[in-house]
Every structure is written in structure tokens, then in C-alpha cells.
BAZA-265733 format. One record per residue (C-alpha): residue in three letters; x, z, y. Coordinates in steps of 0.2 Angstrom, whole numbers, padded with zeros to 4 digits, always signed. Layout:
ALAXZY
...
***
This chain:
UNK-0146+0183-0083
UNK-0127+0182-0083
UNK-0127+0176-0100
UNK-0138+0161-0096
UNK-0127+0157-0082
UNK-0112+0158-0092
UNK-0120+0149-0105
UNK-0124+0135-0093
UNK-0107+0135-0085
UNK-0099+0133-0102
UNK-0111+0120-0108
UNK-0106+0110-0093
UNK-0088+0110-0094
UNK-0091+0103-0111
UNK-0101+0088-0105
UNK-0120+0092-0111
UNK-0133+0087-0101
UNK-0146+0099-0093
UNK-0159+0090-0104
UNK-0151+0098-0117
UNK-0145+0114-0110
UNK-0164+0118-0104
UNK-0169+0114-0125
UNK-0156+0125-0132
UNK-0162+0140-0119
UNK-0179+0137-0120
UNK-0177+0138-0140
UNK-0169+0154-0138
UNK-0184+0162-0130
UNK-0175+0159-0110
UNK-0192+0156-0100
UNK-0190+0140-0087
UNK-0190+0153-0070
UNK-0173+0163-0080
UNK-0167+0145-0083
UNK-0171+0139-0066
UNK-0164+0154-0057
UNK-0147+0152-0069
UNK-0143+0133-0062
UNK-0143+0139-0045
UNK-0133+0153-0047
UNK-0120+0140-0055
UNK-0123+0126-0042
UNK-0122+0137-0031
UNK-0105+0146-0038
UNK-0099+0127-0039
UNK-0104+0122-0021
UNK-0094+0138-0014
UNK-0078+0133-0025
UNK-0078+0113-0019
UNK-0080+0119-0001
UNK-0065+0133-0003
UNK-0055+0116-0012
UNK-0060+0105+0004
UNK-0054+0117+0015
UNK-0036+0121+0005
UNK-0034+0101+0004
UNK-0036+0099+0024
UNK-0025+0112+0028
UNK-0011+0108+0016
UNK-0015+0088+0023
UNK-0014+0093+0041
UNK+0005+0103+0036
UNK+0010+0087+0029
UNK+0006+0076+0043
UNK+0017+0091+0054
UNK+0031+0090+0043
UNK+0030+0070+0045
UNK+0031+0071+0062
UNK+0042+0081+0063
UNK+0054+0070+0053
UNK+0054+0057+0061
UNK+0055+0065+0077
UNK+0073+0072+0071
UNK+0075+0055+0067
UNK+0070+0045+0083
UNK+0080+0058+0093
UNK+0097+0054+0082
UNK+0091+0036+0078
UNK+0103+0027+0091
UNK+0120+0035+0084
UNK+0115+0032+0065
UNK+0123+0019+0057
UNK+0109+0006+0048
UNK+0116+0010+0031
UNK+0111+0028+0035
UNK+0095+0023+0046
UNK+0091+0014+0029
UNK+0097+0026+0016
UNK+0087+0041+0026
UNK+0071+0032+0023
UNK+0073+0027+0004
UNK+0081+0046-0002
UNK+0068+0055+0009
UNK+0055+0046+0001
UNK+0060+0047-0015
UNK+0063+0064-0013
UNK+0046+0067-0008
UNK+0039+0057-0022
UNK+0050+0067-0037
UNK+0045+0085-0029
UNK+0027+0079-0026
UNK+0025+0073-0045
UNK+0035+0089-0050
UNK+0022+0101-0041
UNK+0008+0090-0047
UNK+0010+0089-0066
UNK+0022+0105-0068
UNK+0016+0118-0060
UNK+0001+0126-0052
UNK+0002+0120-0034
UNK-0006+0102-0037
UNK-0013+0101-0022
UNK+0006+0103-0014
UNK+0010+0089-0025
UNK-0002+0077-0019
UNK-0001+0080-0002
UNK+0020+0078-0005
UNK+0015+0061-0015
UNK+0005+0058+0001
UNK+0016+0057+0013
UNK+0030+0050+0004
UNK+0016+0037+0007
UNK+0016+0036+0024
UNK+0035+0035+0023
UNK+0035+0021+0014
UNK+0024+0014+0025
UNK+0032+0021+0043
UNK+0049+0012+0033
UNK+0043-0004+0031
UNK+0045-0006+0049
UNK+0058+0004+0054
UNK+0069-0007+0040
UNK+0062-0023+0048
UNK+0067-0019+0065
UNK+0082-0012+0059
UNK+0090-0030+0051
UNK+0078-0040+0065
UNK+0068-0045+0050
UNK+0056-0058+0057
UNK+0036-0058+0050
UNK+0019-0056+0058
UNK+0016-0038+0061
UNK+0002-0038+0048
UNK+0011-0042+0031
UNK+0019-0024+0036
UNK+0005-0019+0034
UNK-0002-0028+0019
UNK+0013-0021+0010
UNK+0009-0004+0016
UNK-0009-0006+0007
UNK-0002-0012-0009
UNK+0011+0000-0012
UNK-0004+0012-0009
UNK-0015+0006-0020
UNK-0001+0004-0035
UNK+0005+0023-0032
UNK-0016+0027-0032
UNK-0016+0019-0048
UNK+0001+0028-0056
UNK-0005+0047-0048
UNK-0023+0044-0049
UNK-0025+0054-0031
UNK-0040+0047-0019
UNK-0033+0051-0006
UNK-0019+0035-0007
UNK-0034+0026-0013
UNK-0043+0031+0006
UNK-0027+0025+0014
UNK-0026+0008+0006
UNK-0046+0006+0012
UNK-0043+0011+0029
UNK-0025-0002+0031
UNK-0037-0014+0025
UNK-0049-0011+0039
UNK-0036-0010+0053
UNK-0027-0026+0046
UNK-0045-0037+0048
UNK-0051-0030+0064
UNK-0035-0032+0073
UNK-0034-0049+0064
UNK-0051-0053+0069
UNK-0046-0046+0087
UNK-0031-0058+0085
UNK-0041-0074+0085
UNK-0052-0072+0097
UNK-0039-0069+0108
UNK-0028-0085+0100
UNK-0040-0096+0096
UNK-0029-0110+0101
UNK-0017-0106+0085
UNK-0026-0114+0073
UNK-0011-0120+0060
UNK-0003-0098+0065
UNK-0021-0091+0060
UNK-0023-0101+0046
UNK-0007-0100+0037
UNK-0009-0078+0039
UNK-0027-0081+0034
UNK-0021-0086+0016
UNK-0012-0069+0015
UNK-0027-0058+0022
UNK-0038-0067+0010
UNK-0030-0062-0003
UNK-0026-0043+0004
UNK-0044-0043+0005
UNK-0048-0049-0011
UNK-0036-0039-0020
UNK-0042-0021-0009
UNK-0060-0028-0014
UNK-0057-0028-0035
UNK-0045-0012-0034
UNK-0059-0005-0028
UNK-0072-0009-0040
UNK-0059-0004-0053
UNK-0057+0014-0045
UNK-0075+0017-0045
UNK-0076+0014-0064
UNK-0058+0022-0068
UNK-0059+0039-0057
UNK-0078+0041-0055
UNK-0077+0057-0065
UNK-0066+0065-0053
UNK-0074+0057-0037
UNK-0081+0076-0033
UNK-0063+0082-0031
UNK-0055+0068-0022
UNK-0044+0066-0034
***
């Protein structure tokens, strides 16, 4: 019975279908309970692995967040005696920092999971940044493109790391930037020439979430089981 199952496990890494898997065992004398009772001992091996990979990934998400916190809590409690060149060069070198050892531990050693969570929330820098440097030189814009900007720089690093999780992130912006919007007009429905002039640029954050989308399903649909 081990055999089979190895058999199966190997003939599955290799992309053959269980069509074909059930004619080369059968063919070699396997009955269809031995062949039955091999799939579930690998499904069920698989199922035990993906569930100790879920688990990894939320703890090493949840640290993360902590250590983001954390940052910007050191921050915030120095912010007013910091000069805005370094309030602004903070920002940049800590995300890029987080960006260089995330895509070190990613694609040079064993600790990917370390990586992408470090790629991760060099994300919610960049995004935690956009304002900060906005309210740091008083840059004047509607609260939203912040985030819109947020969303895309998601959505390009998704595409450049390939991690679903930036991918998740661009999705839900996207849902927070419509309902609040939405929110927005009932509550100013006097603003018509405001609402439509930031209309134009939701459209288009819209659009552009909608065919990223349809893109990731078709690029990273492979990996899909692994969040990655």
C-alpha cells in the first residue's frame, strides 16, 4: 500500500491526471479499493500539510502586523521632534529595507514564508506613507486617491512577487474606497460637479482592480491553493 501511495504522490507532482494514474495502477494488477484507499491516504497527507501552511502563514502575518505597530508607534511618539526630511527618509529606507530582506528571504533561502510576510508589510508602509508624506508637505487631494495609490502599488508589487496575499489587499482598498465613496454621496448629494470629477478616477481604480483581477486568476490559478 505504501507504494501506491508514493506512486500517486509522485505521479501528481508531475502533473498526470488521476485518469491516468487509476489506468497505469490498474494495469499493474492494483485493484480499484488498493487504489481508492491510496488517494485518500495522500489527500489526506496533503490536507494535513495545507492546514499546518495556514496556520505558519497566520502566525508569521499576525508577528508582522506587531512589528508594524510597533514601528510606527516608535514613530508617532518621536514624530514631533523629527525633522520632515527624516520623517520622509524614515518612511522610504524602512520600506525599502523591508522590501530588499523580504525578496532576500523569499527567493534565497528557505524562510519564504518570512519573505512574503516582510514584502507584506513593506506594503502596508508604503501605504501608511502615502499619507503620512501628504500630511507632512500639506499635500492637498481627496482622501481617496491615497488610497487608490495604495491599491495600485499593491497590485504592481502582486504582479512583480507573485504573493496573493498583496493581491487580497488591493481587493479589499478597492472595497473600502467604493463604499465609503458610495457613503460619501449620499451624504453630499449636493456636490455634483466634487462627486463627479473623483467619479472619473474611481472608475477607472475600478476598472483597473476588475481586469487585474481577471489576469490573476489566469496567471496564479496554479498556486491559488497556497495563497501564493
Amino acid at each position: 500500500m505504501h507504494s501506491v501511495a508514493e506512486y500517486i504522490k509522485t505521479a501528481l507532482s508531475v502533473g498526470k491526471s488521476k485518469e491516468d494514474i487509476y489506468k497505469d495502477l490498474l494495469n499493474n494488477g492494483f485493484t480499484i479499493e488498493v487504489i481508492e484507499t491510496g488517494f485518500k491516504s495522500v489527500m489526506s497527507e496533503q490536507q494535513k500539510n495545507v492546514i499546518q501552511n495556514m496556520v505558519i502563514r497566520t502566525i508569521v502575518v499576525i508577528g508582522a502586523l506587531f512589528v508594524c505597530i510597533g514601528v510606527f508607534a516608535f514613530i508617532a511618539s518621536n514624530w514631533s521632534v523629527m525633522s520632515d526630511f527624516v520623517k520622509t527618509a524614515c518612511i522610504v529606507i524602512f520600506m525599502i529595507l523591508l522590501y530588499s530582506v523580504g525578496w532576500y528571504f523569499r527567493e534565497r533561502t528557505r524562510f519564504s514564508y518570512v519573505g512574503s510576510s516582510l514584502i507584506f508589510l513593506g506594503t502596508l508602509i508604503y501605504g501608511a506613507g502615502l499619507f503620512l508624506i501628504a500630511q507632512i508637505f500639506n499635500i492637498r487631494s481627496n482622501w481617496f486617491v491615497g488610497f487608490i495609490l495604495w491599491m495600485l502599488g499593491a497590485v504592481v508589487m502582486g504582479f512583480a512577487v507573485e504573493i496573493y496575499w498583496l493581491f487580497y489587499l488591493a481587493v479589499f482598498l478597492n472595497f473600502l474606497i467604493i463604499s465609503v465613496y458610495i457613503f460619501n454621496i449620499i451624504l453630499d448629494y449636493q456636490q455634483n460637479l466634487y462627486l463627479t470629477a473623483d467619479l472619473v478616477y474611481l472608475s477607472l481604480a475600478v476598472i483597473f482592480s476588475f481586469i487585474s483581477g481577471w489576469v490573476i486568476k489566469k496567471r496564479i490559478q496554479p498556486e491559488f491553493k497556497d495563497f501564493y
